[in-house]
TORVEX-304622 format. One record per residue: residue in one letter; x negated, y, z negated of N, C-alpha, C, O, CB in turn. Coordinates in pm, whole numbers, padded with zeros to 5 digits, always signed. Glycine has a CB too. Layout:
<nodes>
AXYZXYZXYZXYZXYZ/...
</nodes>
This chain:
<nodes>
X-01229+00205-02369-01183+00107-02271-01202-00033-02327-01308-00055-02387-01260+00124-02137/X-01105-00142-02313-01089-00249-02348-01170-00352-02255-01208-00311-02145-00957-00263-02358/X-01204-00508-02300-01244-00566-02167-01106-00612-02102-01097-00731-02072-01356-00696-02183/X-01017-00544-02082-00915-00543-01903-00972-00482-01861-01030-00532-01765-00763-00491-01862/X-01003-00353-01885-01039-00263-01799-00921-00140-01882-00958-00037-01823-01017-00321-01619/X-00851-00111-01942-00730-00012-01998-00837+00077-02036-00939+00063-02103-00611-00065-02135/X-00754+00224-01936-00846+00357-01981-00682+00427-02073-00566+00389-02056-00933+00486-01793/X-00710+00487-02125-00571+00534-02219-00578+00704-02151-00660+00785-02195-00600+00520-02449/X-00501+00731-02065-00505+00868-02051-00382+00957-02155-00374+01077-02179-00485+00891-01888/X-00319+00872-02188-00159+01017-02242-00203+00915-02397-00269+00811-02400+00118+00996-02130/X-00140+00989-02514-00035+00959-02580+00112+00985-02628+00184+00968-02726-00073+00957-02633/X+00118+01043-02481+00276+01067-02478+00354+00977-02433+00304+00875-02386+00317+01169-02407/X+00505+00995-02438+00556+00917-02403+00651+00953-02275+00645+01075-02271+00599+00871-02506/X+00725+00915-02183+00710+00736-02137+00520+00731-02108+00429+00803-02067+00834+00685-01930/X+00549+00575-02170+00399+00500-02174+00406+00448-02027+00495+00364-02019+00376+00359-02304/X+00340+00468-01904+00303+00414-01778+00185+00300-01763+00072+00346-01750+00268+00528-01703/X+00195+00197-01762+00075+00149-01701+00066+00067-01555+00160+00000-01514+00023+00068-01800/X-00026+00076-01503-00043+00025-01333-00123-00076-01389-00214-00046-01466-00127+00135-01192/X-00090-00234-01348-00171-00318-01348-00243-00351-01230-00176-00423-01155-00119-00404-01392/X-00362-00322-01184-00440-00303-01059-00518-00470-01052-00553-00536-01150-00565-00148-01076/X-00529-00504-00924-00590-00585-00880-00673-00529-00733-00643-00454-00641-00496-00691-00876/X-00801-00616-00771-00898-00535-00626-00822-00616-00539-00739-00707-00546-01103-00559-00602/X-00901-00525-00423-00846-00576-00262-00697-00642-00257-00659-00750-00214-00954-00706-00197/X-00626-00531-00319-00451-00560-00344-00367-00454-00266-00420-00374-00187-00399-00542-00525/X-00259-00457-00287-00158-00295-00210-00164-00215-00375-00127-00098-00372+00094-00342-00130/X-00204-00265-00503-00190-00149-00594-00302-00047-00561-00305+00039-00648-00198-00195-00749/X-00380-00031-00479-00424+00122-00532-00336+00200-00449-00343+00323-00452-00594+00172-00509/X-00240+00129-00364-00092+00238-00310-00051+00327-00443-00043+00449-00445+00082+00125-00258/X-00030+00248-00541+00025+00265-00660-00044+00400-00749+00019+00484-00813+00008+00126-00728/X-00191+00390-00733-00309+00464-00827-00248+00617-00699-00191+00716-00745-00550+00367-00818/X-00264+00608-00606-00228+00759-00504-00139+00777-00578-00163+00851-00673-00181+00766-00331/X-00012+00725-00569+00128+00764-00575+00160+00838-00711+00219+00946-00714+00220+00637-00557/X+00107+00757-00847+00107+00804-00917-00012+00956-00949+00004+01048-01029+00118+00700-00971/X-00117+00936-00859-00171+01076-00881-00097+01208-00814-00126+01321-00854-00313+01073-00830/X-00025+01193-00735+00053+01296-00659+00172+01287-00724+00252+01376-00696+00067+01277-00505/X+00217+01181-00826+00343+01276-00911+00321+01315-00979+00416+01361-01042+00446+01246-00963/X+00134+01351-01063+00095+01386-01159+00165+01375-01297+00203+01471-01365+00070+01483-01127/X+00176+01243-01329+00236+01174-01441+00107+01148-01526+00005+01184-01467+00321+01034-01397/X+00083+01087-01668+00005+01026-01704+00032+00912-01671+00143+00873-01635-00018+01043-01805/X-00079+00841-01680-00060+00662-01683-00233+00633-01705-00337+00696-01687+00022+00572-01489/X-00188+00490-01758-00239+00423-01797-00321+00290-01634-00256+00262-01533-00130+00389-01916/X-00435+00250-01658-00488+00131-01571-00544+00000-01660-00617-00009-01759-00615+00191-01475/X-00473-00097-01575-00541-00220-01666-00586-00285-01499-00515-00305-01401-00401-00345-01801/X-00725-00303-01519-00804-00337-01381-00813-00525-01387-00827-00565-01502-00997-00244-01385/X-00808-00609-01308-00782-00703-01327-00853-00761-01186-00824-00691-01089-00645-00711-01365/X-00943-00879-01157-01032-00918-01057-00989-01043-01012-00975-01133-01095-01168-00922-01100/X-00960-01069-00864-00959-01172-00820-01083-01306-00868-01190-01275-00920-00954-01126-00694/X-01049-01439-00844-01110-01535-00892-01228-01575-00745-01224-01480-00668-00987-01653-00948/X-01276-01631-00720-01368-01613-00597-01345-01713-00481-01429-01734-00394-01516-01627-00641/X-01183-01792-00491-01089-01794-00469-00975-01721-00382-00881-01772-00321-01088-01801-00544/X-01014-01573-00397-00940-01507-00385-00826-01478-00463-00770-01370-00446-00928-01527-00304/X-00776-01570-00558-00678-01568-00627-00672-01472-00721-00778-01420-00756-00663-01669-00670/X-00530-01423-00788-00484-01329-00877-00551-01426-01031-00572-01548-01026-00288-01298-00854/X-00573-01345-01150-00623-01378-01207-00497-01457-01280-00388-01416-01242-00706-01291-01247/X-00492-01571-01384-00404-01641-01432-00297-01523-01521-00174-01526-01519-00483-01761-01516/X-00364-01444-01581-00324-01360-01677-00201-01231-01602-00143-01133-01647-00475-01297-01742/X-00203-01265-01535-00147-01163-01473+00006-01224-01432+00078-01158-01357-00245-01114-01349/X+00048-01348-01484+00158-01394-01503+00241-01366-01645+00358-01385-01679+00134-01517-01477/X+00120-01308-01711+00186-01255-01854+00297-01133-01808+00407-01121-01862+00046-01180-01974/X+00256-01060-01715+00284-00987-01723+00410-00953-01626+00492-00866-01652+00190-00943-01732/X+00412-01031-01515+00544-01089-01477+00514-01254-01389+00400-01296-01369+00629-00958-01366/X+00586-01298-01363+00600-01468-01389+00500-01467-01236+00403-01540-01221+00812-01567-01387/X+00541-01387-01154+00449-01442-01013+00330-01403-01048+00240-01469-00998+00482-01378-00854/X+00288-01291-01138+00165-01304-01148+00075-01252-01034-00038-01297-01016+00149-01426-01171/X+00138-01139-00945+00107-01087-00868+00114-00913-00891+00202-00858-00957+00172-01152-00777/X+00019-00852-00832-00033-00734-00820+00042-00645-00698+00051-00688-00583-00181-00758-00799/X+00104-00493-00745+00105-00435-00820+00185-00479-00911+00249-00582-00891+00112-00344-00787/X+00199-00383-01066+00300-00430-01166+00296-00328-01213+00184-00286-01243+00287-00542-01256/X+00411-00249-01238+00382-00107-01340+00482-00118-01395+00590-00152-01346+00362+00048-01287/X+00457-00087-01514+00559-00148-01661+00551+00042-01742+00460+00120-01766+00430-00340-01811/X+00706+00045-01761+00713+00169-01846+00750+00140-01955+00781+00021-01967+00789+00270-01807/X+00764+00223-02071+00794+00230-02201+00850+00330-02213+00774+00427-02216+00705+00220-02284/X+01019+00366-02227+01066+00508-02245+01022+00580-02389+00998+00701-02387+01228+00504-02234/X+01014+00520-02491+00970+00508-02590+00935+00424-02687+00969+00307-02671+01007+00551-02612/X+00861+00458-02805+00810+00323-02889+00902+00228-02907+00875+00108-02900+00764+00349-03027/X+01051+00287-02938+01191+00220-03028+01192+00105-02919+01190-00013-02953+01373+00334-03043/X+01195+00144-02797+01287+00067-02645+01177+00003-02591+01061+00041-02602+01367+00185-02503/X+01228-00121-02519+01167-00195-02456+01091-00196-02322+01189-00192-02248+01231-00258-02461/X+00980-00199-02234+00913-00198-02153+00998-00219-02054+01055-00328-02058+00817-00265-02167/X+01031-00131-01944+01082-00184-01804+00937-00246-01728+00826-00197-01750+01163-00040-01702/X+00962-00367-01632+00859-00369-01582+00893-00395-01419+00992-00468-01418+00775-00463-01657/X+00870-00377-01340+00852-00326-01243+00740-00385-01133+00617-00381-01145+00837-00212-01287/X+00839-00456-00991+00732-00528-00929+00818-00506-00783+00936-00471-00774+00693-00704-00994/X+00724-00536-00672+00705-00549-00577+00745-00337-00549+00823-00255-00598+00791-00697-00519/X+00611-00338-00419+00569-00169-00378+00664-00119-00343+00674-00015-00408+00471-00131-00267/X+00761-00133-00262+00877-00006-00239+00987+00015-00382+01053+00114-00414+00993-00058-00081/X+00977-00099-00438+01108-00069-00584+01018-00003-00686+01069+00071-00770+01192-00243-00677/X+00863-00028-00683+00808+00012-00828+00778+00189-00741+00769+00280-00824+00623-00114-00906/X+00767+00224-00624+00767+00369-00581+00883+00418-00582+00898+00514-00658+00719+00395-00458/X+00995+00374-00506+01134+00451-00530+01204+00490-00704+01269+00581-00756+01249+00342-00451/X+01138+00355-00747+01165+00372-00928+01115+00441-00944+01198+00528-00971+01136+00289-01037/X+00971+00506-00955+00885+00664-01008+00945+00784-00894+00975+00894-00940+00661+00651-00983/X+00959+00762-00775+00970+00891-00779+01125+00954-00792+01149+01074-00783+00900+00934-00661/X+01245+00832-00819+01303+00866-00867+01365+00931-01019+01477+00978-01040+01315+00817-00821/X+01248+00914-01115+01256+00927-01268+01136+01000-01269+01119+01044-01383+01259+00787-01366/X+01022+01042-01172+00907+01123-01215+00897+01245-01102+00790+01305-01094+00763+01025-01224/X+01005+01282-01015+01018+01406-00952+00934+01378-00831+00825+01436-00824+00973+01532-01041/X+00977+01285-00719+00917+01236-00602+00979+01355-00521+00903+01415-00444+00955+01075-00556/X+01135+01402-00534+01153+01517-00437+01171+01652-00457+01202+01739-00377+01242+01498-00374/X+01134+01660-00642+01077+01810-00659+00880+01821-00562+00842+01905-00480+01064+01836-00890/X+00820+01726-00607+00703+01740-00501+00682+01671-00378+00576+01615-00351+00596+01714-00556/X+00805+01674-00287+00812+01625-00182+00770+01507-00131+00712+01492-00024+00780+01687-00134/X+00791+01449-00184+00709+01258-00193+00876+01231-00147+00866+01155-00051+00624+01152-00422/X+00963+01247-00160+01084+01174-00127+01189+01301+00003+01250+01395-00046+01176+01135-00313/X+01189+01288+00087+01274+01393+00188+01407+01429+00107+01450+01345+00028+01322+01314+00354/X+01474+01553+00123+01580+01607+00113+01686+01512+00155+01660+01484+00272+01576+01722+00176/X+01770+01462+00126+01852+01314+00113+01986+01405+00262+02009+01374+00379+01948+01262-00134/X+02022+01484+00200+02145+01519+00266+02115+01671+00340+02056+01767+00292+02275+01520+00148/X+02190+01654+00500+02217+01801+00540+02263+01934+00465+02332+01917+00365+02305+01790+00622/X+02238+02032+00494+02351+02153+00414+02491+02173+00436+02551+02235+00523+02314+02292+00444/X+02529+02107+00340+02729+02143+00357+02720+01969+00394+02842+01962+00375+02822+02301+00548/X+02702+01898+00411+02710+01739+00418+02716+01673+00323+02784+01571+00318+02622+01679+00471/X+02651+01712+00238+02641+01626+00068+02762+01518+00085+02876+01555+00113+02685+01755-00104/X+02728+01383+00064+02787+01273+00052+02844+01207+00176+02885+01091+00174+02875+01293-00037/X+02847+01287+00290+02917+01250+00377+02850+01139+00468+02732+01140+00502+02956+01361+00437/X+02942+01044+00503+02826+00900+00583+02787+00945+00700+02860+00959+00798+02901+00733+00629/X+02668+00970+00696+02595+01034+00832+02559+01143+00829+02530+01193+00938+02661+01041+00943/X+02546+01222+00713+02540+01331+00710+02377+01368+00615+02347+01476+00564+02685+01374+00658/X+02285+01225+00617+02186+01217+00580+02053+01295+00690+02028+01295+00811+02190+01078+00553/X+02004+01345+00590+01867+01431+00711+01813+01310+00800+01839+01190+00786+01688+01514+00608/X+01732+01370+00895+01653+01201+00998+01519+01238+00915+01442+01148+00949+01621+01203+01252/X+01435+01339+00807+01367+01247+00750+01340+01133+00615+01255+01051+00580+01309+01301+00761/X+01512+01207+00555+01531+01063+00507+01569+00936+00563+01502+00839+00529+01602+01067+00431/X+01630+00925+00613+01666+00799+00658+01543+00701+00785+01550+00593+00843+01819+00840+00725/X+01457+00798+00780+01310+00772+00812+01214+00713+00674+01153+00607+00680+01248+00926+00868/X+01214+00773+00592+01164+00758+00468+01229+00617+00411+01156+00527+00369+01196+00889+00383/X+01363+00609+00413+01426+00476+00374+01364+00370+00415+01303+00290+00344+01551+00459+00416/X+01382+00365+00566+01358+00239+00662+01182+00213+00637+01140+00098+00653+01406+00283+00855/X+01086+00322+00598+00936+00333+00676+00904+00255+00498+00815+00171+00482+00844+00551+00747/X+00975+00294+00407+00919+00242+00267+00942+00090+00259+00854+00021+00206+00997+00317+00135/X+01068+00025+00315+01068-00082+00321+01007-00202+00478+01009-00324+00490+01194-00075+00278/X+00973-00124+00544+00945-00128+00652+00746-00214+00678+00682-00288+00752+00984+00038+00689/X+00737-00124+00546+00562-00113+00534+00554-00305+00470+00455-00376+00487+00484+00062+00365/X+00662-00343+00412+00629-00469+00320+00709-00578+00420+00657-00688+00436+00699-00459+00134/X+00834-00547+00488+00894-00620+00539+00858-00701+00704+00873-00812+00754+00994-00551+00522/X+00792-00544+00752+00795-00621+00902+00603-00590+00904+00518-00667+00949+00928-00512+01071/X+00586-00484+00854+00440-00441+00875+00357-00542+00825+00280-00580+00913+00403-00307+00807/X+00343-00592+00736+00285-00681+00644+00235-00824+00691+00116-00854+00693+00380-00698+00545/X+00331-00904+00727+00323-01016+00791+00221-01052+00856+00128-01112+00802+00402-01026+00856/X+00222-01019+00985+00133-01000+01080-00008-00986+00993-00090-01078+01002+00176-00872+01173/X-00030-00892+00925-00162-00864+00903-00201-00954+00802-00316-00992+00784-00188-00727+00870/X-00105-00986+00737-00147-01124+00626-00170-01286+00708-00231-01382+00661+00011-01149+00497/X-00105-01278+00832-00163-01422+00893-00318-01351+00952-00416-01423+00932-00038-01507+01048/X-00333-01271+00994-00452-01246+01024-00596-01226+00922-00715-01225+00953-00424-01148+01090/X-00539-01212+00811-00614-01217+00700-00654-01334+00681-00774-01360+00668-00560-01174+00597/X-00567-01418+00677-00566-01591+00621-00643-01635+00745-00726-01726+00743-00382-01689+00599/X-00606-01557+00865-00697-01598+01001-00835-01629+00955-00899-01734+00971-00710-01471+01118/X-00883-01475+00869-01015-01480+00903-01049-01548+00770-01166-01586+00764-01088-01337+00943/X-00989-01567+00682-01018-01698+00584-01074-01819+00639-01183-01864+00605-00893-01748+00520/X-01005-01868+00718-00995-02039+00743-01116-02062+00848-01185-02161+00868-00823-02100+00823/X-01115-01911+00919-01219-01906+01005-01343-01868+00967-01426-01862+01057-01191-01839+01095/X-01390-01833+00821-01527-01799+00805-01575-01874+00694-01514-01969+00645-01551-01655+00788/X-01705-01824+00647-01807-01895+00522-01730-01990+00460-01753-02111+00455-01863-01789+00397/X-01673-01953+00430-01578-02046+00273-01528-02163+00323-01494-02252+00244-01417-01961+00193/X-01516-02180+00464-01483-02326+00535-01580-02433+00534-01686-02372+00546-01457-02311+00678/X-01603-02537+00528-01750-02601+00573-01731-02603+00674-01637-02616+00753-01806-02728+00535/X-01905-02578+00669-01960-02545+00820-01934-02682+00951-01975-02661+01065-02151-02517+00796/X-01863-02819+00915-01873-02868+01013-01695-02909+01031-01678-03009+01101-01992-02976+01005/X-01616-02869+00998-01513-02827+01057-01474-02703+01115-01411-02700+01221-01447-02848+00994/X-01513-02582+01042-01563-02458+01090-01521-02477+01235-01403-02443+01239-01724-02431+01063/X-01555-02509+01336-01516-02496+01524-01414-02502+01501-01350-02398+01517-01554-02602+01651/X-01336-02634+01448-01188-02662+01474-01089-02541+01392-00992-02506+01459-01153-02829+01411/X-01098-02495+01300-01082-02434+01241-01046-02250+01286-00955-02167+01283-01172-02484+01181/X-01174-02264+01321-01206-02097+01419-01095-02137+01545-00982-02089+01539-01431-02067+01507/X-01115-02186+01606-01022-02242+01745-00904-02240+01703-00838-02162+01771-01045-02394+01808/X-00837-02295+01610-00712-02251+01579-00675-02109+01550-00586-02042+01602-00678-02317+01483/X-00780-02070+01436-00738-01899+01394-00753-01811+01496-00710-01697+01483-00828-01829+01278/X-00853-01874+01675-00846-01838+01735-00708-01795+01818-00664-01681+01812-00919-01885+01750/X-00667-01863+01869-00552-01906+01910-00430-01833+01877-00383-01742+01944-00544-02022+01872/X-00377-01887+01754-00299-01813+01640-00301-01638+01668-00208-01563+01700-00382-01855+01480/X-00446-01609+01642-00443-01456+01645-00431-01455+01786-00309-01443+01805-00575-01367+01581/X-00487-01461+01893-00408-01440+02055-00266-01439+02060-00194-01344+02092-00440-01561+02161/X-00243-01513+02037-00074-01565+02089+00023-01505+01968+00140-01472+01987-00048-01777+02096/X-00047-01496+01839+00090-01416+01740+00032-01253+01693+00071-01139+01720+00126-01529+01552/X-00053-01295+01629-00127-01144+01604-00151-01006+01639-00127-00899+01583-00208-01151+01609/X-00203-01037+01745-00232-00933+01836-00103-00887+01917-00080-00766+01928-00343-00981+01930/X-00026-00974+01969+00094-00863+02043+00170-00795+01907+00217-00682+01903+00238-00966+02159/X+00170-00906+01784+00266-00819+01698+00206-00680+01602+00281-00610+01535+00332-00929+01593/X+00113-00667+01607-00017-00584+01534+00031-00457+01655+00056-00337+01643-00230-00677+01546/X+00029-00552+01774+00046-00402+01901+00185-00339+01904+00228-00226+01928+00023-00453+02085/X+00242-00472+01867+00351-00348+01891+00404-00257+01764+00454-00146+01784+00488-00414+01954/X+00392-00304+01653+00364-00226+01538+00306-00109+01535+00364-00025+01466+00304-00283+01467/X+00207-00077+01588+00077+00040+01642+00201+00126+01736+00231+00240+01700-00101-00051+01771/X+00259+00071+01840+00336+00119+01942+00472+00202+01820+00514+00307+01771+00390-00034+02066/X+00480+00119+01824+00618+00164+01732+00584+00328+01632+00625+00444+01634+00654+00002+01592/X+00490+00246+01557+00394+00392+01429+00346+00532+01540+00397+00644+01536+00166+00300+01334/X+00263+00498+01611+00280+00627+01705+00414+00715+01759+00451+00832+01759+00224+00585+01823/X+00439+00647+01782+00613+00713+01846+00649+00799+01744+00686+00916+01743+00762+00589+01864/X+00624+00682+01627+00719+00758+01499+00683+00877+01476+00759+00973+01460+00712+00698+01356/X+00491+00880+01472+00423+01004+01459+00440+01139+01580+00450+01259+01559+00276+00956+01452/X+00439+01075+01688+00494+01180+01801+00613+01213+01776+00608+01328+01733+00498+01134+01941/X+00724+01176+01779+00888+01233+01729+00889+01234+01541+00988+01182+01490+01044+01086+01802/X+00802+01279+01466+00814+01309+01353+00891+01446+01343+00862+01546+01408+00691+01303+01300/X+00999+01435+01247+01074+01565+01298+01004+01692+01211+00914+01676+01129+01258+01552+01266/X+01067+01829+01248+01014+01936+01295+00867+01948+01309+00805+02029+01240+01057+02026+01226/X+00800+01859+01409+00679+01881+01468+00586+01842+01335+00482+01907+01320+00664+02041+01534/X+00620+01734+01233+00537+01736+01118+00403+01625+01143+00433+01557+01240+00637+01697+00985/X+00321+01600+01111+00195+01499+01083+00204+01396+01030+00131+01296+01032+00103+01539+01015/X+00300+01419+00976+00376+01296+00889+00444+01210+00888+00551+01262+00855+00426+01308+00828/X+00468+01065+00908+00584+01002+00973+00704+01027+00915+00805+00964+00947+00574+00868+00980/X+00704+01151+00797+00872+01168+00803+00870+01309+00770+00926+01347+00667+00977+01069+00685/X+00815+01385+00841+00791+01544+00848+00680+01588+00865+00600+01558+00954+00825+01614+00745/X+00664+01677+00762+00569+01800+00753+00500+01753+00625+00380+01779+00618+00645+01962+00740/X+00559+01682+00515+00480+01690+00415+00442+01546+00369+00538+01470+00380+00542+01772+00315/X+00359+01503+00333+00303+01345+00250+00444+01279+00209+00532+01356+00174+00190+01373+00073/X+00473+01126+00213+00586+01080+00121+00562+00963+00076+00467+00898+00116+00714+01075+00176/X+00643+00921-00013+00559+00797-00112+00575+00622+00022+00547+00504+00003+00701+00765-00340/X+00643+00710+00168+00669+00579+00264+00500+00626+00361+00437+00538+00420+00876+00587+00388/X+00471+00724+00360+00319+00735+00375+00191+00669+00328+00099+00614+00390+00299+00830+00342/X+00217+00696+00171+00136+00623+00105+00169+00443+00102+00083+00357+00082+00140+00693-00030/X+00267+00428+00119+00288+00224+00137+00213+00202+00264+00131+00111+00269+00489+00143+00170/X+00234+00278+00367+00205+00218+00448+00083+00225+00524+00068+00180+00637+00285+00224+00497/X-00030+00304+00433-00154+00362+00441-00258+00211+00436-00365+00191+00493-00173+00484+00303/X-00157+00097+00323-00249-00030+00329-00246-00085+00447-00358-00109+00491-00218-00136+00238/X-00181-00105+00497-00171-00210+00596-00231-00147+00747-00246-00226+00840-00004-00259+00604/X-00265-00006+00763-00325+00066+00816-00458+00069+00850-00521+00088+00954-00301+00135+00773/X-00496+00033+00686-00644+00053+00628-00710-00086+00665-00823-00129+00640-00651+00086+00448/X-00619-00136+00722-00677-00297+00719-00662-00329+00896-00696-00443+00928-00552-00432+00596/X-00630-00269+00970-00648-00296+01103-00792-00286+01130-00813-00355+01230-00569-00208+01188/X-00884-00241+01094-01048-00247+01141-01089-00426+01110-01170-00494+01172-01169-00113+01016/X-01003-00466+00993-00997-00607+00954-00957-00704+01099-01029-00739+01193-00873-00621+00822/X-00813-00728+01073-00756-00714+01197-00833-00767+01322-00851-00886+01348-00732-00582+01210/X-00871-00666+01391-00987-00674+01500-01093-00743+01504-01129-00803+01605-01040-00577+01518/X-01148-00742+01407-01289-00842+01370-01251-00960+01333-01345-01022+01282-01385-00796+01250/X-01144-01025+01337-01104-01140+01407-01126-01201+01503-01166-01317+01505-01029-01141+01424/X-01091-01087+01655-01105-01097+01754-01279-01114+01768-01294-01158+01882-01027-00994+01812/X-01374-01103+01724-01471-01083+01778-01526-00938+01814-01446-00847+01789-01455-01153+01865/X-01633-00904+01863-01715-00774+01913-01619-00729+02039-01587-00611+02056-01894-00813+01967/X-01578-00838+02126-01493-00790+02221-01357-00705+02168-01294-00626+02237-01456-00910+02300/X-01338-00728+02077-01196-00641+02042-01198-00524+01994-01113-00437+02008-01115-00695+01950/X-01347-00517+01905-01385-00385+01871-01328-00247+01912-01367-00193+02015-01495-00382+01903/X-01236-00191+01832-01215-00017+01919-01087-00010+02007-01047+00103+02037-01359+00025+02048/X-01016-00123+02055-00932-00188+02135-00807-00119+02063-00722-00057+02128-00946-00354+02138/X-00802-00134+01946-00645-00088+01946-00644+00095+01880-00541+00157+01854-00539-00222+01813/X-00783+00148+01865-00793+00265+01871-00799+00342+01986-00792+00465+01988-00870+00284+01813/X-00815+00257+02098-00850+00337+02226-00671+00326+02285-00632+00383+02387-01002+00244+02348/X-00596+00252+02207-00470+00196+02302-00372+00310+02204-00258+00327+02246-00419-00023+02294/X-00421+00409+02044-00288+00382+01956-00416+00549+01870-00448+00575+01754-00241+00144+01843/X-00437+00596+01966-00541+00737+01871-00472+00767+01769-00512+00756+01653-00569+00901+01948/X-00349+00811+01807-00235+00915+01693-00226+00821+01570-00238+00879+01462-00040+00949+01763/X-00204+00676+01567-00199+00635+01442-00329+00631+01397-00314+00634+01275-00134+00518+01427/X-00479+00624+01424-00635+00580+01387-00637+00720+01331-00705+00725+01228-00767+00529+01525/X-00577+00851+01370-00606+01007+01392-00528+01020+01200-00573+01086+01107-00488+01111+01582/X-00407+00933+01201-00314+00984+01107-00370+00912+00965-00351+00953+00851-00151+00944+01152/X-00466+00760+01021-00481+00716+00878-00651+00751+00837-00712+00708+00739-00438+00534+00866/X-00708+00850+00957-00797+00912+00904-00724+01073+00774-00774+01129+00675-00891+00950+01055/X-00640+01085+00822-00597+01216+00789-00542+01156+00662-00567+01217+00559-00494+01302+00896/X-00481+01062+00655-00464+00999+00496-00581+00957+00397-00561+00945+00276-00387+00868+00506/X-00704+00934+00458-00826+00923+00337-00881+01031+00334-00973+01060+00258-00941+00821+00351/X-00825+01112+00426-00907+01223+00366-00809+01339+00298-00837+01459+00296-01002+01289+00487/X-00700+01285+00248-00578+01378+00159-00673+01342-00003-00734+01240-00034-00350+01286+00170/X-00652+01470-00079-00729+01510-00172-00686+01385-00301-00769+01331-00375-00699+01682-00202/X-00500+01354-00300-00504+01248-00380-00549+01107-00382-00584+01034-00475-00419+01243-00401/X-00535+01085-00217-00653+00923-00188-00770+00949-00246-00835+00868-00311-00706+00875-00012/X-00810+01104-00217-00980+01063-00274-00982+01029-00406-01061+00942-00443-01095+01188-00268/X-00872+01110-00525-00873+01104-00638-00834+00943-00712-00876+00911-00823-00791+01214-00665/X-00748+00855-00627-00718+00739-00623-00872+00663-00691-00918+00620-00797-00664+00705-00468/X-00914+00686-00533-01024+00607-00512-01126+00596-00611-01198+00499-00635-01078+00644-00406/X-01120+00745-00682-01254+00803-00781-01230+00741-00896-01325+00684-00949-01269+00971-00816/X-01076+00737-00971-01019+00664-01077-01045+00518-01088-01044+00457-01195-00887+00681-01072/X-01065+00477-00992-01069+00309-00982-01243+00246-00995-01293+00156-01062-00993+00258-00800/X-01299+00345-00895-01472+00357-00937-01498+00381-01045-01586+00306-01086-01553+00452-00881/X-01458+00468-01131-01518+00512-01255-01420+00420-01333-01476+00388-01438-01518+00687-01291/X-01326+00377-01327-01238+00217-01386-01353+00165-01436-01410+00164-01545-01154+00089-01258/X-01381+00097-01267-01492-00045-01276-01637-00055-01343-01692-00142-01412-01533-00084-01131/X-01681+00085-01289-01786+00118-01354-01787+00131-01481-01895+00101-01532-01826+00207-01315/X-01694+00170-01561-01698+00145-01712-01666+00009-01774-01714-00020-01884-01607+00235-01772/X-01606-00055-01725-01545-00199-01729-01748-00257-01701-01792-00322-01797-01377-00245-01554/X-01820-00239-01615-01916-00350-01608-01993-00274-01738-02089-00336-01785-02010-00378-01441/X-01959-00148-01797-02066-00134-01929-02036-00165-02012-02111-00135-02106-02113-00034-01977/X-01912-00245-02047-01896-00236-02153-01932-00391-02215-01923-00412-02336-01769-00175-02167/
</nodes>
């Protein structure tokens, strides 16, 4: 291991690597790729204390933002590289067998092939839920993030009131109804998941599961905004989704995610 953090798992080729940043949407990326059981490569990379992406990580594409997974079809050919979470997932599991292992739904009815409308409802579930997770899901939880930025430690302490009072505010009046109805919406999806599946687009895991597992994982965040009073509030209002993103950390490839990135870091601080 290098000081990035690069563990070399293949020397085969295509060359994969995930450029990971902590407390980012790439360890979406570290699942996804363990459930297409591809090799790849990790280059681990640490926010500044700041919060910021590290400078270096513009080498690697110009925003300099996390995830980034860059392929190499071979030595001869040049690196595709690959950014923002629904194009760098639809790109693998379209070239690494997302709907031989069911990460991507069956596209078309039987005897429909090509016909407009003649797409299954859990693809066209899968379509909308992959772009869905970055477009409408996201938002919301990123002003509430920045909420609890402006509102804690890192503020000085004697603007701090004015400060909190706004992020107060802000999260009342924008946050919270849009967080709710998001929750509203994700349940439904999970109750009318078709043929009776667990899954918001069936029966089996899909790579619009795994996107949208971050922004999930971060509603306990979310809440503690609100204070102690909010505590539990949108689990007591929204079980089926709290029920579904327990049932996602505890799927055998999150755990394996998770284990890859620990034993990452942990070799990264020995070296």
């Amino acid at each position: 291991m290098d000081n990035t953090g690069k563990m070399a798992t293949t020397t085969s080729h295509p060359k994969i690597t995930l450029y990971w940043l902590n407390d980012s949407r790439a360890q979406r990326m570290v699942w996804l790729l363990e459930e297409l059981g591809v090799p790849y490569d990790v280059k681990i990379f640490h926010r500044s204390k700041d919060m910021l992406a590290p400078a270096e990580l513009t080498k690697v594409h110009p925003l300099g933002k996390s995830p980034v997974v860059t392929i190499q079809p071979s030595p001869s050919e040049p690196e595709i590289v690959l950014a923002e979470s629904p194009f760098i997932a639809q790109y693998l599991c379209d070239h690494f067998g997302g709907e031989s292992k069911n990460l991507v739904p069956k596209k078309y009815k039987d005897g429909e092939e090509g016909k407009l409308g003649g797409e299954t409802e859990s693809w066209m579930r899968y379509q909308h839920l992959l772009y869905y997770s970055e477009g409408s899901l996201m938002p919301p939880l990123l002003v509430a993030l920045i909420l609890s930025i402006i509102s804690g430690p890192k503020i000085p302490f004697f603007i701090r009131p004015i400060t909190s009072t706004v992020a107060g505010r802000v999260h009342n009046s924008f946050v919270v109804p849009n967080i709710e109805k998001h929750c509203s919406f994700l349940q439904q999806q999970l109750e009318t998941s078709p043929n009776g599946g667990k899954y918001l687009c069936g029966d089996t895991l899909t790579a619009a599961d795994i996107l949208i597992s971050y922004p999930l994982l971060n509603l306990p965040r979310v809440e503690a905004l609100g204070g102690a009073s909010e505590k539990g509030k949108l689990k007591e209002k929204f079980p089926k989704v709290f029920e579904y993103v327990d049932m996602l950390k505890g799927h055998e490839g999150f755990k394996r995610a998770e284990k890859k990135i620990e034993e990452l870091e942990a070799g990264e601080k020995d070296v």
